[in-house]
C-alpha positions in Angstrom: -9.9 14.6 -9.3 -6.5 12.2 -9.7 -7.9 9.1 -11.1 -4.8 6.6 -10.4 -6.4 3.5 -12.8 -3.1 3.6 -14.9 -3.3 4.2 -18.7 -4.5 1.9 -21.2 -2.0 0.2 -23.1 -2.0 2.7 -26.4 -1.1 5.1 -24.4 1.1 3.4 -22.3 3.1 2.5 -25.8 3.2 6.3 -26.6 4.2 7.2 -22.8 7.1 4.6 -23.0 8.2 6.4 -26.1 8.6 9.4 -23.9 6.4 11.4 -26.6 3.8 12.8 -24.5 5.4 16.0 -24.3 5.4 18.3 -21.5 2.9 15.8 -19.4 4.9 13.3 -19.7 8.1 15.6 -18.2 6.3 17.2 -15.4 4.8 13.7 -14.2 8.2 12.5 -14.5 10.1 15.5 -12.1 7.0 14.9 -9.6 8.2 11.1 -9.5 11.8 12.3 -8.9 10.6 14.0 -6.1 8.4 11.6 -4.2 11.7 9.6 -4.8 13.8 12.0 -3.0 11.5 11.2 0.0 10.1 7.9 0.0 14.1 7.0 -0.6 14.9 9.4 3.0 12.7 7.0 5.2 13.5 3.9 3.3 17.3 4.7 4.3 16.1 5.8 7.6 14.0 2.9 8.7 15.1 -0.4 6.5 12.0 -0.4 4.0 11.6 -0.6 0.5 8.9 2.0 0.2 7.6 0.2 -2.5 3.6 0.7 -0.7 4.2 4.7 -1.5 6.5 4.9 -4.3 3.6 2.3 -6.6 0.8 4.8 -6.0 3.1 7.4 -7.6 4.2 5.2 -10.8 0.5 4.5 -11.0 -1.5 8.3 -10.5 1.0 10.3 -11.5 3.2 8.5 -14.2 0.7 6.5 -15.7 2.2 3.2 -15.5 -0.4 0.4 -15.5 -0.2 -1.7 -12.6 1.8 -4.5 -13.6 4.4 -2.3 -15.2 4.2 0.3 -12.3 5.3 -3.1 -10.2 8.4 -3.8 -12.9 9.4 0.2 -12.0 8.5 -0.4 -8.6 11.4 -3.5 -7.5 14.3 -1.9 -10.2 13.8 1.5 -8.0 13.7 -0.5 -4.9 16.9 -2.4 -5.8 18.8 0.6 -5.9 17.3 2.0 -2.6 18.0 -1.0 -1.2 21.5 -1.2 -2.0 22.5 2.2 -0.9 20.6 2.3 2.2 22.0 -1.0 3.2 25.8 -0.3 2.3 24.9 3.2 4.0 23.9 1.8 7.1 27.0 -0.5 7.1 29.3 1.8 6.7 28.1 4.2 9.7 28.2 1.0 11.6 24.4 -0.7 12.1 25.8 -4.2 11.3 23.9 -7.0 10.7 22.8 -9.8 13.3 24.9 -13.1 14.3 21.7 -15.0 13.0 23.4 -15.3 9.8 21.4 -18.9 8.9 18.5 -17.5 9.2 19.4 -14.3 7.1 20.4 -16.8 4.2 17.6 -19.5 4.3 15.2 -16.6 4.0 17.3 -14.6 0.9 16.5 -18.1 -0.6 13.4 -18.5 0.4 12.6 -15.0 -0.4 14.0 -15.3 -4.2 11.6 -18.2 -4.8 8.5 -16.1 -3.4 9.3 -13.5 -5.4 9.7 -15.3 -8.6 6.7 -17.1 -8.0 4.7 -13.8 -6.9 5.8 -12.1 -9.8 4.3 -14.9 -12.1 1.6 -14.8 -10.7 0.4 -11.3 -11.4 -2.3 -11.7 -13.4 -3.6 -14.3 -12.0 -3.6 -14.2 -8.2 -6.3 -11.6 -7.2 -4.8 -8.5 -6.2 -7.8 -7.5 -4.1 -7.7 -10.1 -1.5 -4.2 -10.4 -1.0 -3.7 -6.6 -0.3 -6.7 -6.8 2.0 -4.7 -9.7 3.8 -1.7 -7.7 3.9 -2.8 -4.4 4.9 -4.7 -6.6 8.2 -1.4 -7.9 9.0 0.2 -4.1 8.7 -3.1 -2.6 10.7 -2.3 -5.2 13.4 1.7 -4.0 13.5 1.8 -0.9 13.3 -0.6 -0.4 16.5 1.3 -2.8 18.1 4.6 -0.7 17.5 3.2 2.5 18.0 1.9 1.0 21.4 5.4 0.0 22.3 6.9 2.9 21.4 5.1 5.1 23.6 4.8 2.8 26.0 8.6 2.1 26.3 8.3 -1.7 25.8 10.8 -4.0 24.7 9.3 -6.5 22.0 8.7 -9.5 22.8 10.4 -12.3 20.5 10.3 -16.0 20.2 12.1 -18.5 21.8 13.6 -20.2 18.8 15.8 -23.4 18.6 18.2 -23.3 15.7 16.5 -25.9 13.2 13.1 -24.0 14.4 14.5 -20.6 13.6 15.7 -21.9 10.3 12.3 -23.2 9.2 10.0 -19.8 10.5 12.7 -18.3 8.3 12.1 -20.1 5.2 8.4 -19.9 5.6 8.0 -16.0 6.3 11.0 -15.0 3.2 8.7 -17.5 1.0 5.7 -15.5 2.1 6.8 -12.0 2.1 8.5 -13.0 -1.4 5.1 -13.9 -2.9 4.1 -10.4 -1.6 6.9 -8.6 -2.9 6.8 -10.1 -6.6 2.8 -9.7 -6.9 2.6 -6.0 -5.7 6.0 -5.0 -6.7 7.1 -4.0 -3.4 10.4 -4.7 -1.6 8.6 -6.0 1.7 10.8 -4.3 4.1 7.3 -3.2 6.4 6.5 -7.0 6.9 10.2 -8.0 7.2 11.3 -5.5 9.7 8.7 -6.9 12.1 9.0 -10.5 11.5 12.9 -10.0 12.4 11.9 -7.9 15.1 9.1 -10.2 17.1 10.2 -13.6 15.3 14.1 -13.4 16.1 14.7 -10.7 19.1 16.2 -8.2 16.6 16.4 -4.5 17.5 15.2 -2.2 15.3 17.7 -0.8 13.7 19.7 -4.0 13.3 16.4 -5.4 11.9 16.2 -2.6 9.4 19.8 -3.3 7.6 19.0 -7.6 7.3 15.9 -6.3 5.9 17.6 -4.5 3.4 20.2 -7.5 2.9 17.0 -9.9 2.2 15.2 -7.4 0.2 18.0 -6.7 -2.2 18.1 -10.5 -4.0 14.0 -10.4 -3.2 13.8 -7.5 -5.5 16.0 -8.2 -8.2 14.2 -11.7 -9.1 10.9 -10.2 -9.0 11.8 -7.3 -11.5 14.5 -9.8 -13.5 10.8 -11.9 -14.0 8.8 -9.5 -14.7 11.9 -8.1 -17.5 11.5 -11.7 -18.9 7.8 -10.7 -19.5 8.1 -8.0 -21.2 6.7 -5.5 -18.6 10.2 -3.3 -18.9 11.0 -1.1 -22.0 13.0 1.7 -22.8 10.1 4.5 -21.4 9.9 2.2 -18.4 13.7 2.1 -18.1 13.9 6.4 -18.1 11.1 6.7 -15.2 13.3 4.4 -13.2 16.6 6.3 -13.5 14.6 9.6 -13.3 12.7 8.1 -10.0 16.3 6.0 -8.7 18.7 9.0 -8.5 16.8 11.0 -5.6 16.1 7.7 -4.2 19.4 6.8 -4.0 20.4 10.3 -2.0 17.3 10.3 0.3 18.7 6.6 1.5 21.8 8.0 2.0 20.5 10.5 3.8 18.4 8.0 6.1 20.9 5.9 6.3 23.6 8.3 7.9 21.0 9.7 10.4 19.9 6.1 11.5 22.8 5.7 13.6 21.7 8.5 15.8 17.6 8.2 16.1 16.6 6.7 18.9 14.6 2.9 19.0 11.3 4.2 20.3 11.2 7.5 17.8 12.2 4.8 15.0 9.3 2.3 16.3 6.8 5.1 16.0 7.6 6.1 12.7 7.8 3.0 11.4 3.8 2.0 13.0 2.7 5.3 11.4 4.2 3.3 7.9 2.7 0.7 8.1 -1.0 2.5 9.0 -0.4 4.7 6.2 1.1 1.9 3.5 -2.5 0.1 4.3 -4.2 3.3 3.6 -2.8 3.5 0.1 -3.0 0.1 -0.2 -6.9 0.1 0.2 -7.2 3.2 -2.6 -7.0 1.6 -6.4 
């Protein structure tokens, strides 16, 4: 039985060496392809995929958790920068709300330095539990709509109000992304979506806008401590490549999939991030 506890930090040293042999090459090629497909519905949707692509770095690479979350946001930068310039460039712009877009990036950057920091100290327990509530709670609601054929409901914001929610959910959703090493994209997407009147798919490229600065501060502090060497550095360009095409991919067919077909995938994402969430 797959045991995803991470290895301990001799072997982790020998691992990051890439001397483990054939192990080491065949966990690495099954990373390359979860890539290929985690990066497909991360260029599809708007997300990071951080929530799938962590359980991978952990069970089948070996990483320990806080360097599986180091591999985790360098991965998702470069998801997150091809799938958003993908999406531009087949023509899923980005909302007038433009304010709001750059008091969260800020906002965002300072949660995620601050979440990464706090890695070993914040408990990791409770705060997934919180999240994966919060993604239980969403992804019904979505599904519901979907099938339902409702329009979301957003919030009647004033500017200086719209401003502040923004700060205070990219601070938030930062902290998230830095501790677990995720992008945050799943709790993004619906924030945008319910909080600011965004559709979907316009929701899904500023996600990827926020993410992208989100991402790099969390993995630029957890380089600073130490939790990124030269094995660490291989995985990611092993696990980065497919990723890269899959968001391509995703990003090109975005244009055509339909809101309600994108809403109930995107519910089913968020069920199944909380159920890999929940597993250690």
């Amino acid at each position: 039985m797959l045991k995803c506890e991470g290895l301990s930090l001799t072997k982790k040293a020998k691992f990051n060496d890439l001397r483990s042999g054939n192990f080491a090459r065949k966990n690495i090629i099954t990373a390359s392809v979860f890539g290929l497909a985690i990066g497909f519905i991360a260029g599809l949707l708007g997300v990071g995929g951080g929530e799938f692509r962590l359980p991978v770095l952990i069970c089948f690479v070996g990483f320990p958790v806080a360097i599986a979350a180091a591999a985790n946001l360098i991965i998702g930068l470069v998801t997150a920068t091809v799938g958003l310039a993908t999406r531009l460039a087949v023509g899923i712009v980005l909302p007038e709300a433009i304010g709001a877009l750059a008091v969260m990036c800020v906002a965002s950057i300072i949660g995620a330095y601050a979440g990464a920091a706090l890695t070993a100290r914040v408990n990791e327990k409770y705060l997934k539990f919180s999240v994966g509530a919060l993604l239980v709670a969403i992804g019904i609601k979505m599904i519901h709509e979907a099938f339902a054929q409702e329009a979301p409901s957003g919030l009647a914001l004033s500017y200086p109000t719209s401003l502040f929610l923004a700060a205070v959910v990219g601070a938030l959703i930062g902290v998230v992304s830095g501790a677990l090493g995720v992008a945050g994209g799943e709790l993004r997407i619906p924030a945008f979506m319910y909080a600011f009147n965004m559709p979907i798919k316009t929701a899904g490229t500023a996600s990827l806008l926020v993410s992208i600065p989100t991402v790099a501060t969390g993995a630029f502090k957890h380089a600073r401590m130490k939790h990124v060497s030269r094995g660490v550095v291989v995985v990611c360009v092993a696990m980065a490549i497919p990723s890269a095409v899959g968001a391509l991919v995703g990003g090109r067919l975005a244009l055509a999939a339909g809101e309600a077909f994108l809403k109930a995938t995107l519910g089913i994402i968020l069920l199944l991030a909380t159920v890999r969430m929940a597993k250690p």
